[in-house]
C-alpha positions in Angstrom: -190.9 -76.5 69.5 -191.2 -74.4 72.9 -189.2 -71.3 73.5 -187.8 -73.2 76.5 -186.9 -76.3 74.3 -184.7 -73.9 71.7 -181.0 -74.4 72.1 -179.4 -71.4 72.6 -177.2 -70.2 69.4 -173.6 -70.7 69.7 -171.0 -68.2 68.9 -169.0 -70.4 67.4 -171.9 -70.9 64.5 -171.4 -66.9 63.8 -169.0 -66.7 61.1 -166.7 -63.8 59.9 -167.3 -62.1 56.2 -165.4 -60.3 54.2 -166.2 -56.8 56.3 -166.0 -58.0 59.6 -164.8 -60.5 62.1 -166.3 -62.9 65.4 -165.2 -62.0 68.8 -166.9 -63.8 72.0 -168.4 -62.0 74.7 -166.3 -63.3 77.2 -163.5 -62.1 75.7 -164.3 -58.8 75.0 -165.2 -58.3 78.9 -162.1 -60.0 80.2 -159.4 -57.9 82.7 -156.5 -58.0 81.8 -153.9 -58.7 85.1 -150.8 -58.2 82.2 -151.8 -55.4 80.2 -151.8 -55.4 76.5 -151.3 -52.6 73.6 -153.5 -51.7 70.6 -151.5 -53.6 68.6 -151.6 -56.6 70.8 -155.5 -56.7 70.7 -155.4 -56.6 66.9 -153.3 -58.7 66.2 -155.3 -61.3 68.7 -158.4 -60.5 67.1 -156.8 -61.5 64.0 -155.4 -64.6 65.1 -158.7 -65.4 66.8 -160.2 -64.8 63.8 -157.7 -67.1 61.7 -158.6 -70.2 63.8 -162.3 -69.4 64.0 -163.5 -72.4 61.7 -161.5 -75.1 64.3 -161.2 -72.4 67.4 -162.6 -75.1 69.8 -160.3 -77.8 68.5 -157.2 -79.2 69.9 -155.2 -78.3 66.8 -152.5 -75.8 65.3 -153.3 -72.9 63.5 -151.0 -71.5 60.4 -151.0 -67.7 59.4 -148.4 -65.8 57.6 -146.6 -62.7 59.9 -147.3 -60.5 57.0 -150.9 -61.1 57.9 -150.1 -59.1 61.2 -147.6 -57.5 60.5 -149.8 -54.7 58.8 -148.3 -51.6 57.7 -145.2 -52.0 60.4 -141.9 -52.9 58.1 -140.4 -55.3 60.8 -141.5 -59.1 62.4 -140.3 -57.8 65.7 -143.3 -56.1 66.3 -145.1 -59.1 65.5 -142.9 -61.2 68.2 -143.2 -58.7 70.7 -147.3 -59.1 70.6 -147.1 -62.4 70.6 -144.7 -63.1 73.4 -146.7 -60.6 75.6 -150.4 -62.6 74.5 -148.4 -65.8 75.8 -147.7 -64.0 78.9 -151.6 -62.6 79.3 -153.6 -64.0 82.5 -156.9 -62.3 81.9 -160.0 -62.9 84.4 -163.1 -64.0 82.5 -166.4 -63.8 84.2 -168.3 -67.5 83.8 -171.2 -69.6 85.1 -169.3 -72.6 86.9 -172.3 -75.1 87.9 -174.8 -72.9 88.1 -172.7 -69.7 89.8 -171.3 -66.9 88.8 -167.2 -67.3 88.8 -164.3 -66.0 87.9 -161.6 -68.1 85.1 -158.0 -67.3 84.7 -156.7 -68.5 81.7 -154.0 -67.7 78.9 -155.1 -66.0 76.1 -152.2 -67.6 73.5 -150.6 -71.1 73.9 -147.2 -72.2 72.3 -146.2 -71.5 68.9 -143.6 -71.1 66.3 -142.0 -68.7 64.3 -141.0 -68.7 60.9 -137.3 -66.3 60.3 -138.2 -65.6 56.7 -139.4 -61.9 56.7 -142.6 -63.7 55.3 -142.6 -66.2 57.5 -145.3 -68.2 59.3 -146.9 -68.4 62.6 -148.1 -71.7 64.0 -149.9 -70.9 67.4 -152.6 -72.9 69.6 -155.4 -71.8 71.8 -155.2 -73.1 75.0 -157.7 -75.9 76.2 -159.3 -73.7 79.0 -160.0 -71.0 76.4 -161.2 -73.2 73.5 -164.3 -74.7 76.5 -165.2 -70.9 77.3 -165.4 -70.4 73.5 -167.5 -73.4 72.5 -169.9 -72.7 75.7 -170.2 -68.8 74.2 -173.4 -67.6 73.3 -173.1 -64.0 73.1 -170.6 -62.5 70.9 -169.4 -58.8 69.2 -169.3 -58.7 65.6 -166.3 -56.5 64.8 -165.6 -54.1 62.2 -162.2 -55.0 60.5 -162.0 -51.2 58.9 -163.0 -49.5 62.4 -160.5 -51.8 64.2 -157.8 -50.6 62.4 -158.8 -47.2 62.2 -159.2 -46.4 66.3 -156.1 -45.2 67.9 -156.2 -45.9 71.2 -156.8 -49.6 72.9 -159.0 -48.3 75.3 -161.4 -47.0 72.0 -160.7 -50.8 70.7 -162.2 -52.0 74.1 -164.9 -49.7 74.1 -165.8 -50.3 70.7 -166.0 -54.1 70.9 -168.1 -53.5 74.7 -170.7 -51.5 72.3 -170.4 -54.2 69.7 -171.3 -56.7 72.3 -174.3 -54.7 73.8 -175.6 -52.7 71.0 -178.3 -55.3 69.2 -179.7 -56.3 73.0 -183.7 -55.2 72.3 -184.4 -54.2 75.6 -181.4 -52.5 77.0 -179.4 -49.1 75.6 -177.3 -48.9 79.0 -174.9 -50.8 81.6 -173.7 -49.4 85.3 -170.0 -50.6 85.7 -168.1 -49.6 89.2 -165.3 -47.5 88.6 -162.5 -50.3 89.1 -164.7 -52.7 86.8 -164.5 -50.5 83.7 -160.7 -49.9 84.4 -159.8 -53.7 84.5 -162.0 -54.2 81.5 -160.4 -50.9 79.7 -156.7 -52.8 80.8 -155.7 -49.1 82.3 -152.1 -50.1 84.1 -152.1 -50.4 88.1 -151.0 -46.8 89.2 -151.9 -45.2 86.2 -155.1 -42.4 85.9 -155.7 -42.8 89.4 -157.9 -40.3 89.7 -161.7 -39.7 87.9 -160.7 -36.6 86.2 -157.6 -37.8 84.8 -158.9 -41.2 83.6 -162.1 -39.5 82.4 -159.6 -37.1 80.3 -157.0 -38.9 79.4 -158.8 -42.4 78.6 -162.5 -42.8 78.6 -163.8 -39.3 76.3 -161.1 -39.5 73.8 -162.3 -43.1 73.8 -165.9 -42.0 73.5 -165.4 -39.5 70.9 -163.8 -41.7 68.4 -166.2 -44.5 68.8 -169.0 -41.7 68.5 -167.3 -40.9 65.4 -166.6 -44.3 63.3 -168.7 -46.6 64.5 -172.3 -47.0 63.8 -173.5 -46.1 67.5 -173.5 -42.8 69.6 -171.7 -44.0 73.5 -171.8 -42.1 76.3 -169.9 -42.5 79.5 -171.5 -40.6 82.3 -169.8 -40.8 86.0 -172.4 -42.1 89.3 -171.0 -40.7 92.5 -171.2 -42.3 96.3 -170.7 -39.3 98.5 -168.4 -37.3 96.9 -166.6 -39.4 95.1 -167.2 -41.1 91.4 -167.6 -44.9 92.0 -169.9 -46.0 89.0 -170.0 -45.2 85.6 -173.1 -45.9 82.8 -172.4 -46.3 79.5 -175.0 -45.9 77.2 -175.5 -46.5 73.6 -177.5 -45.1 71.0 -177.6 -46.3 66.9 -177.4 -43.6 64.2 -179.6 -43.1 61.5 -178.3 -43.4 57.9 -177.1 -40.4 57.4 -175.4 -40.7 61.1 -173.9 -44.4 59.6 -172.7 -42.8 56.4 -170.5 -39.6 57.8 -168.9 -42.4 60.0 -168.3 -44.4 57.0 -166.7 -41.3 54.8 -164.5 -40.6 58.1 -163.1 -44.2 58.3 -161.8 -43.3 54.6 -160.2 -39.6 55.5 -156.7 -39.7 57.3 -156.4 -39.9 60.8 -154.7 -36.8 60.8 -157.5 -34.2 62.2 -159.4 -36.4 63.1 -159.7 -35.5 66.7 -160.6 -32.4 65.9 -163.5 -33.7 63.6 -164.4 -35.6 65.9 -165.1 -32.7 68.6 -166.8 -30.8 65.4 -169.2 -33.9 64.3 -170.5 -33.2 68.6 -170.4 -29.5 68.7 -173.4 -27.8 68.0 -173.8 -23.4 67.0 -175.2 -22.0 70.3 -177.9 -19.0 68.7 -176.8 -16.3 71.0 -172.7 -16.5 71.6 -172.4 -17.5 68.1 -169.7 -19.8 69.5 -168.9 -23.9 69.5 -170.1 -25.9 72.0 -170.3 -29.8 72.9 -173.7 -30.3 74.1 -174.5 -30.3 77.8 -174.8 -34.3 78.6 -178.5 -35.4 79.3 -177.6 -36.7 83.4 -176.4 -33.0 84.0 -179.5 -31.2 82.6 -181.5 -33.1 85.5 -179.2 -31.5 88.2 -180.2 -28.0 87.3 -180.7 -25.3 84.2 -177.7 -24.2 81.5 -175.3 -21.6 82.6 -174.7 -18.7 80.1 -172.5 -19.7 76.7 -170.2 -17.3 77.5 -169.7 -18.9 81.0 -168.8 -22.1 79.6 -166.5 -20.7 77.1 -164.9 -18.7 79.8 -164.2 -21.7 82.0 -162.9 -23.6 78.7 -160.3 -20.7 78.0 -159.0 -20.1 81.4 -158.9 -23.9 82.1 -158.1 -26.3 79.2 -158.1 -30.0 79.4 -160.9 -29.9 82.3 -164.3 -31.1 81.6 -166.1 -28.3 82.2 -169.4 -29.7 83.0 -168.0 -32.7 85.1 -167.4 -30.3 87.0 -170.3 -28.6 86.7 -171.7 -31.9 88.3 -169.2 -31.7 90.8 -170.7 -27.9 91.6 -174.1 -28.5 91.7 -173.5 -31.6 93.6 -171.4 -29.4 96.4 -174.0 -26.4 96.1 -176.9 -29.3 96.8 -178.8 -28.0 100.5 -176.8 -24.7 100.4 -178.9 -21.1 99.7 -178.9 -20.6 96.2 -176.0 -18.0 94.6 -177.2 -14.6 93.9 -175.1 -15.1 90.8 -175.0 -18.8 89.6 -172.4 -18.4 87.0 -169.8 -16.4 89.1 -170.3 -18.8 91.7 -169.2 -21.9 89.4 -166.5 -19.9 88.1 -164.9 -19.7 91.5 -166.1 -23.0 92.4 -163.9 -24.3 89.3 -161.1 -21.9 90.2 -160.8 -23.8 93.6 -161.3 -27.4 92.0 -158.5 -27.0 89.5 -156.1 -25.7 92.4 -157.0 -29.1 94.0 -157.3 -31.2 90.8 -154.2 -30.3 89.2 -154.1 -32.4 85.4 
């Protein structure tokens, strides 16, 4: 049979194991116009993953609310999620005869709840839903220990993005536009309006603890128009063995600490300062040579919570077609003394 003559595989013929479950593409880079929580997310991977053998069926599914209910000792978490999935328009990027487009759709139809503490959930997926999932052919194979172990829903995002990208043979990155990756992250209208704060606040605490339990190495790196951040690339790398086996000892350790691990599993012993630092990112050793250790430690001490070499970025980026400093490390210094004045966290 020709290449062109092969059918292309369907999603819907992956099937979950005992590790991990099926999520379709589309579904992982859906925006959210009503945004969801962590819990939410899990709880509809679950149910997604409940249905999976008749997902593109008009039928009702069955699961016991102890199922989702997880570690939490009350339902009412549990009908909270489920009420806000009902109420979920998402947009869903498709191919509608032969174009690109854009579907709306419902991510949860009706359903019923048991009152018994271990009660049962009978729910449907709605119509428009079930046709994008039987027309899926890409998908991200999710990690049921990982999912439960990230903290934040925009790691949970981030993790199933990578999930969906990372066994592509020919790619290891993706440009989004700034407003792209905050749809697809669900980050609230009006919330981390800014790049520093999102960058802070959202995207590297996301990054690190992907870094740190799932089998890849991400990177979010910011692409500027002008002066101003309007692009992102994420980038994706997978670890060796002994890279997949540290993430696997992590998932077992508590939670507790684990950001700081995290930050520790990055850092590397600079030889000179004798001193902890995150490795300067690839994109900014092509804008110009390391500042001292101690300049970087410096600007972390004085100003906490920045990212010292975003800025950096920022610095060389402002500097670019100006005489060069007599002094390059004083000069960020002030430079960063200004930018926090007028990039207050």
């Amino acid at each position: 049979m020709a290449a062109s003559d092969r059918k292309p595989y369907r999603t819907i013929s992956a099937q979950p194991n005992a590790e991990s479950l099926v999520k379709p593409g589309e579904l992982v880079d859906l925006v959210e116009v009503t945004p969801l929580t962590l819990n939410d997310r899990r709880i509809y991977n679950q149910l997604l993953e409940h249905a999976w053998d008749a997902i593109d069926k008009p039928v009702e599914h069955v699961i016991s609310k102890s199922v989702l209910r997880g570690s939490h000792n009350s339902n009412d978490r549990v009908g909270e999620s489920i009420e806000r999935l009902m109420a979920a328009v998402v947009r869903v990027q498709i191919v509608h005869e032969g174009e690109p487009a854009i579907e709306r759709v419902q991510l949860l139809g009706g359903n019923i709840e048991g009152f018994r503490r271990d009660g049962l959930l009978t729910y449907e997926i709605p119509s428009r839903l079930r046709r994008i999932i039987r027309n899926s052919t890409i998908f991200a194979r999710l990690q049921r220990e990982i999912m439960f172990a990230l903290s934040s829903k925009y790691a949970l995002t981030l993790y199933e993005m990578v999930q969906k990208r990372g066994n592509l043979k020919y790619r290891s990155s993706e440009v989004f536009s700034l407003e792209q990756l905050r749809g697809v992250l669900g980050v609230p209208k009006g919330k981390l309006a800014n790049w520093s704060n999102l960058n802070l606040r959202a995207i590297q605490p996301a990054v690190e603890e992907v870094s740190t339990l799932s089998d890849f190495i991400v990177e979010i790196t910011p692409r500027k128009t002008g002066r101003s951040v309007t692009h992102v690339e994420l980038r994706w790398w997978r670890k060796d063995a002994d890279g997949v086996k540290a993430s696997e000892r992590e998932i077992t350790y508590s939670k507790v600490g684990r950001k700081a691990r995290a930050s520790g599993a990055a850092e590397t012993v600079t030889a000179d300062a004798g001193v902890l630092q995150k490795p300067r990112p690839e994109w900014l050793e092509r804008q110009g040579p390391s500042l001292r250790p101690e300049t970087y430690e410096t600007a972390r001490l004085r100003y906490p919570g920045y990212d010292i070499y975003f800025v950096e970025g920022e610095w060389r980026s402002w500097a670019k077609g100006r005489d060069a400093p007599q002094d390059p490390d004083r000069a960020f210094l002030a430079f960063l003394a200004k930018y926090t004045e007028a990039n207050p966290l």
